[in-house]
TIVEXVO-50590 format. One record per residue: x, y, z of N, C-alpha, C in turn. Coordinates in steps of 0.001 Angstrom, whole numbers, padded with zeros to 6 digits, always signed. Each point is the difference from the previous one (the first is absolute). Layout:
BEGIN
XYZXYZXYZ
...
//
This chain:
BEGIN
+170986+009474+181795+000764-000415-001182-000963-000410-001103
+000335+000759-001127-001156-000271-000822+000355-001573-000748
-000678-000831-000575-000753-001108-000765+000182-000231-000953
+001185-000350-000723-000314+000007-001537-000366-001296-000853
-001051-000125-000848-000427-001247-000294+000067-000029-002342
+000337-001323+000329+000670+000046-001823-001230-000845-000038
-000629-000043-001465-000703-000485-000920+000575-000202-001493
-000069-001644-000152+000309+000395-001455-001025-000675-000726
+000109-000266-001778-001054-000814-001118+001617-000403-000468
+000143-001400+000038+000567-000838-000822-000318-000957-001406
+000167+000689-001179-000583-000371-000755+000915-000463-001014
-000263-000693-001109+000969-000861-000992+000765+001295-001172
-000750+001074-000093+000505+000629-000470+000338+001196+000504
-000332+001134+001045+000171+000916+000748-000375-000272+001717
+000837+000712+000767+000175+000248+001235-000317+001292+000903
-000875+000316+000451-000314+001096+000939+000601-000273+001857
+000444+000634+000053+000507+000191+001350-000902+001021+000635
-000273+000256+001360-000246+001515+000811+000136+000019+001122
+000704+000886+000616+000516-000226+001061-001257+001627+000738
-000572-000706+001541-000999+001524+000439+000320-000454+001334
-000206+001058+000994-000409-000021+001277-000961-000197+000360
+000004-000410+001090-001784-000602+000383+000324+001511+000957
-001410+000505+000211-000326+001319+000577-001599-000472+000373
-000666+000898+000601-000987-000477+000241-001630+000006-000813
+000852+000823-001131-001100+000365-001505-000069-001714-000802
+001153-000221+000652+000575-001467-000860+001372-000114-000997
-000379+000168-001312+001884-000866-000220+000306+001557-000663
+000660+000358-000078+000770+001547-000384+001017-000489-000855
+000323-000008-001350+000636-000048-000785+001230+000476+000162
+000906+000198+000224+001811+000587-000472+000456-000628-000790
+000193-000986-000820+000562-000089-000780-000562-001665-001484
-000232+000376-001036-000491-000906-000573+000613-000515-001737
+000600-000943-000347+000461-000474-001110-000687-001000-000568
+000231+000278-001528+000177-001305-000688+001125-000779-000630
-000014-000929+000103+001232-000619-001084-000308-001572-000612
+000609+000163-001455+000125-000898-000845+000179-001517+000759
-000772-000856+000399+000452-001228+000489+000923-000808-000755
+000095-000241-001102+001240-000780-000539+001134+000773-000160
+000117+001149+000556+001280+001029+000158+000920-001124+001195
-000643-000290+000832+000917-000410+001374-000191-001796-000140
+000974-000310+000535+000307-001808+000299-001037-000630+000916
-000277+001081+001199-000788-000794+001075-000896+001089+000133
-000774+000109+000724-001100+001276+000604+000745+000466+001656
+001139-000780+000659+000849+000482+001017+001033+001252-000400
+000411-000949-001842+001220+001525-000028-001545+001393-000692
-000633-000304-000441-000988+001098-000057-000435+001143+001206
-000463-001436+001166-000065+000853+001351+000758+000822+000459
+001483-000176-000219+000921+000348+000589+000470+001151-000882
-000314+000683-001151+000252+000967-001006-001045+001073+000729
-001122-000279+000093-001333+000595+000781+000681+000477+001095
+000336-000865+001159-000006+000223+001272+001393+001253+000169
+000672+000076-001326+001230+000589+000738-000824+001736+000029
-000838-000029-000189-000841+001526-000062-000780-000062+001498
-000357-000811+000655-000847-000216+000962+000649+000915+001581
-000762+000384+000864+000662+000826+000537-000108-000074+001651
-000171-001700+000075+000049-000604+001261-000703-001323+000144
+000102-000575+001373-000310-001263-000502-001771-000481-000267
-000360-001241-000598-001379-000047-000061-000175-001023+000522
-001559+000115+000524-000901-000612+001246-000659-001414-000995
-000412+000386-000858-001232-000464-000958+000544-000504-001281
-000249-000742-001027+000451+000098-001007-001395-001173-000532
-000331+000240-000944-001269-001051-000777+000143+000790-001660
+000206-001628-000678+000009+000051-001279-000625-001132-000788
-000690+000467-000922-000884-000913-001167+000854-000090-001015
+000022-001853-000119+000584-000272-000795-000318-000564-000880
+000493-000680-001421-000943-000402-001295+000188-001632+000636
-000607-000287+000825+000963-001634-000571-001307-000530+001690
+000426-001037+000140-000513-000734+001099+000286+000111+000862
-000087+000212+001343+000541-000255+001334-000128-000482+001088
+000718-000875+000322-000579-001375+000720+001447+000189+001308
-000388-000084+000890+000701-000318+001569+001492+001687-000259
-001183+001090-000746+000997+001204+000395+001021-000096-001536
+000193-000670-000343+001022-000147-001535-001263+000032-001087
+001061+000306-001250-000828+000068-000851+001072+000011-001444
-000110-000811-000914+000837+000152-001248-001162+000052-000776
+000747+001441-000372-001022+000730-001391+000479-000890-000996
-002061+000568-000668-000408-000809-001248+000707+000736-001206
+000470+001766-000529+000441-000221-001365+001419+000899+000264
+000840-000271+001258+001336+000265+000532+000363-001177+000875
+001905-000105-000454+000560-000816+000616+000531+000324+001311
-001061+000426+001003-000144+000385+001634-000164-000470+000792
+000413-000577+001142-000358-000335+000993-000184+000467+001055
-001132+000675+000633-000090+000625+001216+000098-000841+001328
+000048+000608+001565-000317-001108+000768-000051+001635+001088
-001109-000416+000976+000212+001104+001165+001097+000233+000054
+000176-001412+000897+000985-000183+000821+001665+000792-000182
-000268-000048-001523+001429+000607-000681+000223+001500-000563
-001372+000518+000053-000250+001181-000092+000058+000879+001423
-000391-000640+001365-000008+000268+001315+001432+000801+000145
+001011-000981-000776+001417+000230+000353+000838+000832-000662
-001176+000666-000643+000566+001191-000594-000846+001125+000514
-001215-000541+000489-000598+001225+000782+000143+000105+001513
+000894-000057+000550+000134-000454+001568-001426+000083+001080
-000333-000528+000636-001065+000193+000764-001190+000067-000969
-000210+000535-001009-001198+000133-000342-000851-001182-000423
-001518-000439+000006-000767-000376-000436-000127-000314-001065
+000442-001044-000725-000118+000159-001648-001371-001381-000153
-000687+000318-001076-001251-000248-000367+000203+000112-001521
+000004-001747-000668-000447-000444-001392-001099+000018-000008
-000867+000384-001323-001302-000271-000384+000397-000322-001597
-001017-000637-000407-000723-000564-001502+000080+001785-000270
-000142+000272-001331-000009+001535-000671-001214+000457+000083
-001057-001249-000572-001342+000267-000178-000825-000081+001240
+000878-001223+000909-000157+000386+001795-000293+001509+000456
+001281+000533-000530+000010+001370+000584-000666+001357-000939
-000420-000621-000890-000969+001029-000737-001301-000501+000270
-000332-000789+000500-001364-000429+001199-000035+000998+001136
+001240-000105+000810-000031+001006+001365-000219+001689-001087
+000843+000614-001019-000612+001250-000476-001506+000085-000591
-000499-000697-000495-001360+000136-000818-000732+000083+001306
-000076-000262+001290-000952-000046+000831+000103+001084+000782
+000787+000856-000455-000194+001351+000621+000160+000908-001488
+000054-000698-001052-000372+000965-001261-001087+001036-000054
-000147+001399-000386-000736+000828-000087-000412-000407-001137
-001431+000370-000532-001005-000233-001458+000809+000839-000982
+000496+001027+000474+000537+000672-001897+000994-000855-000006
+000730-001323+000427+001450-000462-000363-000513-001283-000235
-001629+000216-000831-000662-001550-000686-000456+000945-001184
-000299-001055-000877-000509-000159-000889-001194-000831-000356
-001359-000266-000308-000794-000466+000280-000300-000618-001791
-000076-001188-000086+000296-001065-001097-001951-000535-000381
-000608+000019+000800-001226-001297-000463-001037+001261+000982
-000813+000742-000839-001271+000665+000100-001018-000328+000398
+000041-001608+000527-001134-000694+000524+000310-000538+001272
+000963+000557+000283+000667-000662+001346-000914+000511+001700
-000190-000638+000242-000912-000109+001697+000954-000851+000968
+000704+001034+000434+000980-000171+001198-000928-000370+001558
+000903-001012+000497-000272-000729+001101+000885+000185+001013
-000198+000539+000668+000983+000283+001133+000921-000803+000941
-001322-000487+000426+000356-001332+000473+000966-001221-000370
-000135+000112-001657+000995-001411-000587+001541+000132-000037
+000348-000928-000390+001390-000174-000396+000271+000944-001138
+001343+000313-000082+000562+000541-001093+001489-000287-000661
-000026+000573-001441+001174-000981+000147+000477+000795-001313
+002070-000058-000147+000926+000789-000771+000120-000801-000769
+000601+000897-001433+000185-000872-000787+001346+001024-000603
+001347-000401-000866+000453+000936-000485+001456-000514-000867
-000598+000734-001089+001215-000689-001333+000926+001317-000006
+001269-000499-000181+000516+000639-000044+001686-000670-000302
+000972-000270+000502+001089-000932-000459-000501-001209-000205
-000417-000292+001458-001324-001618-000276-001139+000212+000713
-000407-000751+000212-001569+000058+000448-000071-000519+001588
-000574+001042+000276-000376-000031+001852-001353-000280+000363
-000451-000927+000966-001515+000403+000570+000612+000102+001414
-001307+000616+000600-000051-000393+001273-001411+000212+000334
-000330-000351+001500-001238+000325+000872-000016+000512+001077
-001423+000781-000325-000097+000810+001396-001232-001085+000579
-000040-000579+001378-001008-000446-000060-000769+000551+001210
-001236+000122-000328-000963+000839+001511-000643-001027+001626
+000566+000087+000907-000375-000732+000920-000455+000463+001056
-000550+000091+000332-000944+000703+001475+000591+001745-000142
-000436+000573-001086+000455+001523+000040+001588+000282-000670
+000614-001318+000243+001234+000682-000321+000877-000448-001293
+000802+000373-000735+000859-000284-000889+000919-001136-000061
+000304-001034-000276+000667-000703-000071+000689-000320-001473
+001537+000250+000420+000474-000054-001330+000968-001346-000407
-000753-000342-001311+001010-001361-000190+000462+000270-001604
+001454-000339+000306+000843-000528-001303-000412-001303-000532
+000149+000299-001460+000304-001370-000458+000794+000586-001788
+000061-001531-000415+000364-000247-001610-000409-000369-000638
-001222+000842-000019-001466-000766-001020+000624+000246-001030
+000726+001199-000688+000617+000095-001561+000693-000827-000509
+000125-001057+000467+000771-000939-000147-001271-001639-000591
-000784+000366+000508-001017-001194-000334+000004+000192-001380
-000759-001394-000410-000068-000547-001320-000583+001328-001043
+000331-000080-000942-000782+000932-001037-001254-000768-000745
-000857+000674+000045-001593-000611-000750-000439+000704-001040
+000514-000740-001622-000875+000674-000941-001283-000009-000237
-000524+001481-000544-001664-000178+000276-000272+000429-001786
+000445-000859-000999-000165+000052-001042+001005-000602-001233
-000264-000215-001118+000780-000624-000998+001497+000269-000043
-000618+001688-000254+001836+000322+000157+000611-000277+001267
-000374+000593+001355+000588-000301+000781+000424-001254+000696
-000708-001006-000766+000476-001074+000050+001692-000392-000957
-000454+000602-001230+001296-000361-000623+001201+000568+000709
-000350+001536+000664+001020+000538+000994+000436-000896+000777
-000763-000635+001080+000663-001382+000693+000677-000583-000840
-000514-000912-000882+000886-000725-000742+001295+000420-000379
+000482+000870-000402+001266+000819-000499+000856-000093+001495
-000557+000938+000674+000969+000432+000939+000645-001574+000997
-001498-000942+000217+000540-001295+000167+000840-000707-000177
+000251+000460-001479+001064-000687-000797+001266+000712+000495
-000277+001343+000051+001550+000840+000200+000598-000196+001369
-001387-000044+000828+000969+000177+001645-000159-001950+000428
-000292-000646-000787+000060-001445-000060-001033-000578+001494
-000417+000567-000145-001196-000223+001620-001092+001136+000065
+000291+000100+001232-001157+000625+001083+000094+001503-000918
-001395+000748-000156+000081+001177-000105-000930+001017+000631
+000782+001125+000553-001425+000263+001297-000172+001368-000377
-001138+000907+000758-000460+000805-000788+001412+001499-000352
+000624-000396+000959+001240+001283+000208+000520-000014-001055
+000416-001158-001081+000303+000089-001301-000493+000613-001013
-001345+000322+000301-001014+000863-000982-000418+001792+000547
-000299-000390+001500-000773+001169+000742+000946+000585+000472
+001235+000120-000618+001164+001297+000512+000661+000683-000660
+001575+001026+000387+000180+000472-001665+000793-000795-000938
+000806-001089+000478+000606-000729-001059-000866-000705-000779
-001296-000182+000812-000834-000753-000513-001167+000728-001115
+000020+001058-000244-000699+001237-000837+000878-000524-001016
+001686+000015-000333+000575-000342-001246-000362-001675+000154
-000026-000756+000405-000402-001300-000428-001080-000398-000720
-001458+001403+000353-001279-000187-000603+000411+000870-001431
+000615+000487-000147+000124+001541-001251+000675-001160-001286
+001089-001134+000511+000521-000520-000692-000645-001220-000548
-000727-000504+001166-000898-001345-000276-001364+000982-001213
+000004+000738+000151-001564+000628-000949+000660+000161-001267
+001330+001360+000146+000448-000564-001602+000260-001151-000647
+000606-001081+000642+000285-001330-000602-001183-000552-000709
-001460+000128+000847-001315-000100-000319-000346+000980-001292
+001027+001070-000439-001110+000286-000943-000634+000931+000201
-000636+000696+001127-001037+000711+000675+000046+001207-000616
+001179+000735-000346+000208+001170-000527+001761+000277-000443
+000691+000765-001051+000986-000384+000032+000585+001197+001121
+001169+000190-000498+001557-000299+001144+000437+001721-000697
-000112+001066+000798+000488+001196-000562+001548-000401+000111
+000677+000038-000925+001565-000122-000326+000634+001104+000809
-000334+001507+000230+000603+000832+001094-000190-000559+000960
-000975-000300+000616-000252-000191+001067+000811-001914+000606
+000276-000973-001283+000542-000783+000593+001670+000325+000112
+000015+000735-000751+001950+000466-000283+000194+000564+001616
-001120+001024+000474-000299+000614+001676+000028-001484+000665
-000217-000791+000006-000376-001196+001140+001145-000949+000261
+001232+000526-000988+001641-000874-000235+000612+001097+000863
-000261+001763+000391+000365+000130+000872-000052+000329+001221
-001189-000190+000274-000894+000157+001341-000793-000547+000316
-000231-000210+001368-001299-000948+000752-000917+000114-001094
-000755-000913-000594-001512-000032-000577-000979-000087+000888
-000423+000220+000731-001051+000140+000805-000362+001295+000120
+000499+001072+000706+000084+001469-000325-000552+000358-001468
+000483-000455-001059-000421+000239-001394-000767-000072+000031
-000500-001394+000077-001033-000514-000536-001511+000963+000387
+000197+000475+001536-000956+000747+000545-000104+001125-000755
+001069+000574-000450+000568+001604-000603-000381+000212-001396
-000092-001467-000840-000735-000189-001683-001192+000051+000675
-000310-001027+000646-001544-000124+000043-001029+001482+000283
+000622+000398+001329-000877+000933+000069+000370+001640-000831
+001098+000078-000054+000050+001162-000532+000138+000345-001380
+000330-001148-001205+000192-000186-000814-001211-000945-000806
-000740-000739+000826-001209-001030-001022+000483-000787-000456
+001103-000416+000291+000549-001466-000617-000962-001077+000391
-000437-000175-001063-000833-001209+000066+000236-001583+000365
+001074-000464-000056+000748-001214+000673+000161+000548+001394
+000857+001134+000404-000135-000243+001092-001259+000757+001234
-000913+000362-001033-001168-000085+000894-000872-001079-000079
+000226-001116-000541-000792-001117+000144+001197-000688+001396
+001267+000055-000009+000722-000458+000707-000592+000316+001807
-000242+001720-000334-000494+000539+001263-001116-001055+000537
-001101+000120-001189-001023-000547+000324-000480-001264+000503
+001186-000869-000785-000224-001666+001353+000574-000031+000559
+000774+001073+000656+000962+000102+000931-000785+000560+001094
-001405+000883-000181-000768+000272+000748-001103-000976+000289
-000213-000717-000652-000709-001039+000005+000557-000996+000918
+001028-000149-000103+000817-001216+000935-000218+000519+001790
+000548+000828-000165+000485+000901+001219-001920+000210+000772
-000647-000011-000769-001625-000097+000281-000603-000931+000356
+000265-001679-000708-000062-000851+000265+000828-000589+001687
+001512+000299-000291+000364-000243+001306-000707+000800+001033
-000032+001105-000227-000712+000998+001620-001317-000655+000458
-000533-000734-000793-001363-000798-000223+000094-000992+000914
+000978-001242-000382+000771-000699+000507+000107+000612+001522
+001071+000427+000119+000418+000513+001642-001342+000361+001249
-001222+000831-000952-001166+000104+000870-001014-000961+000503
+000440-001175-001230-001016-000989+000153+000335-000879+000793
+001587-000488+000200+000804-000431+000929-000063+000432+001342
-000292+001303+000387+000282+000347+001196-002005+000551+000556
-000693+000270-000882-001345+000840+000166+000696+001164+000681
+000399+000690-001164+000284+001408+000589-000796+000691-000999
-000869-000110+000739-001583+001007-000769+000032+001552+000229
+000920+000087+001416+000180+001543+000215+000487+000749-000873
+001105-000873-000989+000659+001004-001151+001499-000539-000354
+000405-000004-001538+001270-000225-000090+001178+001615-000431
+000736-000106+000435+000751+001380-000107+001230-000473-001229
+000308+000774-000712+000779-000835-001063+001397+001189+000093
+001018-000456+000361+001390+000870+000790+000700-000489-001269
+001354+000424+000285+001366-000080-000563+000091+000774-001146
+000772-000192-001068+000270+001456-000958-000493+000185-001070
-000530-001436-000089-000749-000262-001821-001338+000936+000122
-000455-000278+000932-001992+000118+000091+000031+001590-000462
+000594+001455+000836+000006+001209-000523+000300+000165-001021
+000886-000681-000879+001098+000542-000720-001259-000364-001975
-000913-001097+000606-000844-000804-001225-001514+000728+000412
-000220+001228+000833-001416-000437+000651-000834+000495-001165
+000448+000649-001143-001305+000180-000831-000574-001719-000901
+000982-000558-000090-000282-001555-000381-000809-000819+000961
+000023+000055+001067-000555-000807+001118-001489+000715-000014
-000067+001587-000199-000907-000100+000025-001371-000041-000946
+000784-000450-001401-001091-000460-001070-000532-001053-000175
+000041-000913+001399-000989-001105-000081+000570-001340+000083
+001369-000015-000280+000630-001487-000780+000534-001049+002301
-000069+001610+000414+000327-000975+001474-001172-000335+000539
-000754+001153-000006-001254-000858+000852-001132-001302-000756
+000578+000283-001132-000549-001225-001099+000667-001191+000454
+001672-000195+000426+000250-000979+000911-000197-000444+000838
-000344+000994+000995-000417-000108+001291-001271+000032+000320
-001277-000566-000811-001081-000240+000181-000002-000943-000843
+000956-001078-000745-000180-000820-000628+000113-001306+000807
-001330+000043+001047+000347-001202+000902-000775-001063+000165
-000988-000199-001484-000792-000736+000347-001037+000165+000881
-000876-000417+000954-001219-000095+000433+000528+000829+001176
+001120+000749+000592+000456+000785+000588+000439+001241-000496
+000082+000238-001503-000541+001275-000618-000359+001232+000748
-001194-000226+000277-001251+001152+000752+000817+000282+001559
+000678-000943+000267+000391+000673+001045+001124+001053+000134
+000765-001003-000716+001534+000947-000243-000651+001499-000616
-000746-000054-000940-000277+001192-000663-000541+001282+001124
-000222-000526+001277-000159+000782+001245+001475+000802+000321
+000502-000554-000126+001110+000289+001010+001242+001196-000270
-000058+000599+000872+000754+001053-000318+001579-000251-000170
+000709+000606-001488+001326-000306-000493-000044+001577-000379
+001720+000171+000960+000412+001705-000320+001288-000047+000167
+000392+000396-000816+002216+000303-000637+000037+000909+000986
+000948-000168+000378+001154+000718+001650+000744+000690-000733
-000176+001055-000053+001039+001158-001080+001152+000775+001055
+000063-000781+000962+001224+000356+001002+001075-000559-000721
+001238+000448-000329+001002-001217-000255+000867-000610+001074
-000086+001043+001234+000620-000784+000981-000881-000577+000732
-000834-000790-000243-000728-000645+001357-000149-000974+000745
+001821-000710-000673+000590-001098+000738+000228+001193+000766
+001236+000679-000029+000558+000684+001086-001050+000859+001240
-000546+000292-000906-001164+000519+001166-000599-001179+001141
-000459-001104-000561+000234-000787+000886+000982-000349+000877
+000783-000395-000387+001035-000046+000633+000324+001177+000816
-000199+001040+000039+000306+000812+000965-000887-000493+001276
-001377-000104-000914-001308-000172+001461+000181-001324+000646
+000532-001208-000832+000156-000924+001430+001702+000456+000903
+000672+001127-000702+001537+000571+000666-000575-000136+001189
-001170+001139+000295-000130+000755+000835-001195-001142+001217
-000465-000736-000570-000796-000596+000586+001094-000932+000749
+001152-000333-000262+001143-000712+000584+000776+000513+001544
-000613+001408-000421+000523+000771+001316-000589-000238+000919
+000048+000365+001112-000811-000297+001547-000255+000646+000406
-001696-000218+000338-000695+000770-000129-000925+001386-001000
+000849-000366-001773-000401+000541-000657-001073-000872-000945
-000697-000919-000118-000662-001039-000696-001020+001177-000851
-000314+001115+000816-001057+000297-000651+000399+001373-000653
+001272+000083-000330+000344+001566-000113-000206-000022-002024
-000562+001309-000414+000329+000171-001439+000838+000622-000377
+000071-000249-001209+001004+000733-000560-000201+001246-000044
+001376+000968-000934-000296+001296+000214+000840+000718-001135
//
């Protein structure tokens, strides 16, 4: 009786499902979607739109989700969701169900990533095999995680570093704190800046500044559609000059944090920078303004400036993960790849 094992990427703004057989090549694809996450109430009536295509029962089930997950539950960070195994089990009868962190499970894909599905960021980089490594990835909000290296092997840990304090490393970006302080009346952490809502927060804080003015098409465009998308779409393809300065401390930030995350963990082996922003900006990232962040470390400078930083131009590589710990869930399959 054949195996069938689901993988999904739960994310604040889109949803990938895939449903494959485990075979002995590894996970065999039959059937794979996306859908709009604020389309559905819960991610159960979602499952259950998916599953009515499914074409027997499943063994396996592991999904990355945007949000925290602590004792198997997890309420996402930019959807009103609540996951829990336990409650997902009961819609998958018998099967195995397995929460992960998103950036958790784009840890388990990057470690079986092939080199053409990187991008290679810092020309001075001298990779260490041996060290830690560690994700980083903007995209609705901001994800880290770690891979960490222990006697040969991989160890993968979640966390919510995007969430830590934000640190301006200059005049303006100081006044940036100040503003947004005022607006969100507290705490402001880097996910407010280093993601895509947070691309229109920097585009708007620079015009207010002055920096350059405000193309009138392009703001009449931003009353009816996401500004974040734009903003990428003037900048690079158009030369809008506001919003390529917008790009630009937006790469700077996102440089500074990845800085942050390596120095925190000594993941000298390399930071991998995932989720949807990093491909979509990579000719900006790579004119200098990120790794200018990310070697802005003080008397730790020279080191960071070692270290290898490369954009994951996979877009599924939550789900890809997530397939590889699916299958590692099975018994006796821990070591099977994908296929």
């Amino acid at each position: 009786m054949k195996q069938l094992l689901l993988a999904g990427d739960i994310g604040g703004t889109k949803t990938w499902l895939s449903l494959g057989e485990l075979s002995r090549q590894g996970f065999s694809c039959l059937l794979e979607k996306q859908f709009a996450s604020g389309d559905f109430r819960s991610f159960e009536d979602l499952l259950s739109e998916f599953l009515n295509e499914q074409p027997g029962p499943i063994a396996t089930a592991c999904f990355g989700v945007a949000g925290p997950v602590e004792e198997g539950k997890c309420r996402t960070t930019n959807l009103p969701w609540v996951l829990s195994e336990k409650e997902l089990a009961n819609l998958l009868p018998g099967a195995k169900v397995k929460l992960l962190n998103d950036l958790e499970a784009a840890a388990h894909g990057i470690v079986c990533l092939p080199e053409n599905q990187l991008v290679a960021l810092n020309p001075n980089a001298r990779a260490k095999a041996s060290a830690n490594r560690a994700v980083i990835a903007a995209g609705t909000g901001l994800g880290e995680a770690l891979i960490i290296r222990h006697e040969n092997n991989d160890i993968i840990v979640a966390t919510e570093g995007g969430h830590c304090d934000f640190a301006p490393n200059s005049p303006l970006q100081d006044r940036l704190l100040a503003k947004l302080r005022n607006e969100l009346e507290g705490h402001v952490s880097y996910e407010r800046l280093v993601s895509g809502p947070g691309l229109a927060v920097i585009y708007r804080f620079l015009r207010d500044e002055g920096i350059a003015p405000e193309n009138p098409q392009l703001a009449a465009a931003m009353m009816e559609r996401d500004p974040s998308p734009l903003i990428s779409e003037w900048g690079l393809e158009k030369d809008d000059r506001l919003c390529l300065e917008a790009l630009r401390m937006f790469a700077s930030l996102y440089g500074a944090e990845a800085g942050n995350l390596v120095l925190k963990s000594l993941a000298l082996g390399g930071v991998y920078l995932a989720g949807g922003i990093a491909p979509k900006i990579l000719p900006v990232l790579r004119q200098g303004d990120f790794m200018r962040g990310f070697c802005d470390k003080g008397r730790f400078g020279k080191m960071l400036a070692q270290v290898p930083v490369q954009v994951v131009i996979n877009p599924k590589i939550v789900l890809e993960g997530a397939k590889q710990r699916a299958l590692q869930l099975v018994d006796g399959n821990a070591g099977a790849s994908l296929s």
